[in-house]
C-alpha positions in Angstrom: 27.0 43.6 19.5 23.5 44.9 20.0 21.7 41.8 19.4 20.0 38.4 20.4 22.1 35.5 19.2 20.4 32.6 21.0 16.6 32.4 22.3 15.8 29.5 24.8 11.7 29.2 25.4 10.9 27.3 28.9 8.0 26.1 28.1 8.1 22.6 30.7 5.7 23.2 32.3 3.1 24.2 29.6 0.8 22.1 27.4 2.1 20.7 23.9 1.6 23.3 21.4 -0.7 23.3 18.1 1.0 22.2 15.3 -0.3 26.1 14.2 1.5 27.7 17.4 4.9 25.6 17.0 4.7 26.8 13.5 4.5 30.2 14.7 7.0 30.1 17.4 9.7 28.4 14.6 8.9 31.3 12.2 9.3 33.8 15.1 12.4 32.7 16.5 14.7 31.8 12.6 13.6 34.8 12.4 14.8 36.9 15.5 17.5 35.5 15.2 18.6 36.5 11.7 17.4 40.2 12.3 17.2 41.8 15.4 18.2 44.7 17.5 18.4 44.4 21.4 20.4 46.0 23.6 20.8 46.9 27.2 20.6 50.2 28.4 23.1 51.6 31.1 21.1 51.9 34.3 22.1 54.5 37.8 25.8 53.7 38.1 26.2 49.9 37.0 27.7 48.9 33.6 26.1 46.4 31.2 28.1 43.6 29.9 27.8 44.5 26.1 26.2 41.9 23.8 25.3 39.6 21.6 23.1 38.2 23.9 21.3 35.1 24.3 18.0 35.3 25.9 15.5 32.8 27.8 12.2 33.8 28.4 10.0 32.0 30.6 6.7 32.7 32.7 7.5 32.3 36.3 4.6 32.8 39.3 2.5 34.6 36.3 5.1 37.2 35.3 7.2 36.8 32.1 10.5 36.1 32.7 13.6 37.5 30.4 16.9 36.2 31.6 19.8 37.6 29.7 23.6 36.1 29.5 26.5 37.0 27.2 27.9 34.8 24.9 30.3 33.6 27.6 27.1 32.8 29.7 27.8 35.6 32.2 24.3 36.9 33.7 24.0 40.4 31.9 20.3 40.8 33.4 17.2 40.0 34.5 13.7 41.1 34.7 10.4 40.1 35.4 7.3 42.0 33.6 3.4 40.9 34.8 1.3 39.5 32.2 -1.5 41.7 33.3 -0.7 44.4 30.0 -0.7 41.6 27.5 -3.6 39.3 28.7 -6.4 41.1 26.2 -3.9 41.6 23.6 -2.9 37.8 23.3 -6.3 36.7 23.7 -6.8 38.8 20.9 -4.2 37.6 18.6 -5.2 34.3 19.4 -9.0 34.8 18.3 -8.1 36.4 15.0 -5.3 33.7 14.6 -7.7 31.2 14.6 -10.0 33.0 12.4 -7.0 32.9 10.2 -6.0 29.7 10.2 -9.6 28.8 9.6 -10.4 31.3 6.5 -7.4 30.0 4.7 -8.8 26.3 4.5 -12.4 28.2 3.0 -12.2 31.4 1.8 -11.3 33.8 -1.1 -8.2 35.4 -0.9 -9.5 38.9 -0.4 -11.5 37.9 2.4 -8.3 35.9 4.1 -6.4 39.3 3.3 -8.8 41.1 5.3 -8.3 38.9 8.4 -4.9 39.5 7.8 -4.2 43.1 8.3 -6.8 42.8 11.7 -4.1 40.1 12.5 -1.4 42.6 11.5 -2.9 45.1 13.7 -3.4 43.1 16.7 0.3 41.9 16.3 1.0 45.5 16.3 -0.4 46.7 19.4 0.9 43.4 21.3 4.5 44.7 20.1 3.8 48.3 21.2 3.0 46.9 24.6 5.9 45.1 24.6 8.2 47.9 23.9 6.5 50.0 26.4 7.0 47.7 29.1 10.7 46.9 28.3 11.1 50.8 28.5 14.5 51.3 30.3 15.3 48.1 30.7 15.9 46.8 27.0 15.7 48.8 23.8 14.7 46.8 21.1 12.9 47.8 17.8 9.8 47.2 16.0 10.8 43.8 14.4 12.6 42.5 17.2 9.3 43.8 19.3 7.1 42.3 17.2 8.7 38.7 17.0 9.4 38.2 21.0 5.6 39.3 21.2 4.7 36.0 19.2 7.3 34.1 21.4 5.0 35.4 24.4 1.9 34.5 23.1 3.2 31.1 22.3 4.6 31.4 26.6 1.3 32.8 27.1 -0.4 30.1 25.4 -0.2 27.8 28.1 0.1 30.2 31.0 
């Protein structure tokens, strides 16, 4: 009941993708939505519609946008976070993805492997952002964190 069960990007108004960055958001979201943990905590007085949820995220007047509905498409919540937190830490990910991407065509596998885990890391800290600024709104865990913070960076990508 405590979980994302459909995941709508609104990227319209963005530019198309990388065939790297479709890849990613693809991985990210079979992903999420095989394994994932998200649910809505109970806020002053109001009750929460319990889950599964399905989620659409969005970046609206340069805040990202997560719009949540039950299964029966009742609106269960919505909230709007600013980008400010994540703009170093996607800009980042997106440096050392490129790195990545690029080292994989030329060089030795302990080198890409080392690229990696600064990837890894990078992915980390956009994840523990994440989770700190969903803090009493959603609680999610690390892999559920770390997979929606991919889904931003491919939002954040054109934003």
């Amino acid at each position: 009941m405590t979980r994302i069960t459909s995941i709508d990007l609104d990227d319209s108004e963005l530019p198309p993708p990388t065939p790297q960055i479709e890849q990613e958001r693809e991985i990210a979201i079979f992903e999420l939505l095989e394994d994932n943990s998200f649910e809505l905590p109970k806020r002053d007085d109001r009750d929460v519609l319990a889950g599964p949820y399905k989620l659409k995220l969005s970046i609206r007047d340069k805040r990202l946008v997560f719009e949540i509905q039950t299964e029966a498409d009742e609106p269960a919540g919505e909230f709007h976070l600013s980008l400010g937190p994540f703009r170093q830490v996607v800009k980042d990910y997106f440096q050392i993805c490129e790195s990545y991407f690029e080292a994989v065509k030329k060089l030795p596998p302990s080198q890409i492997e080392t690229i990696d885990m600064a990837r890894r890391g990078i992915h980390n800290e956009g994840s523990r952002v994440l989770r700190e600024r969903l803090d009493g709104k959603a609680q999610i865990d690390n892999d559920t964190a770390r997979r929606l913070f991919t889904l931003i960076c491919v939002l954040h990508f054109g934003g």
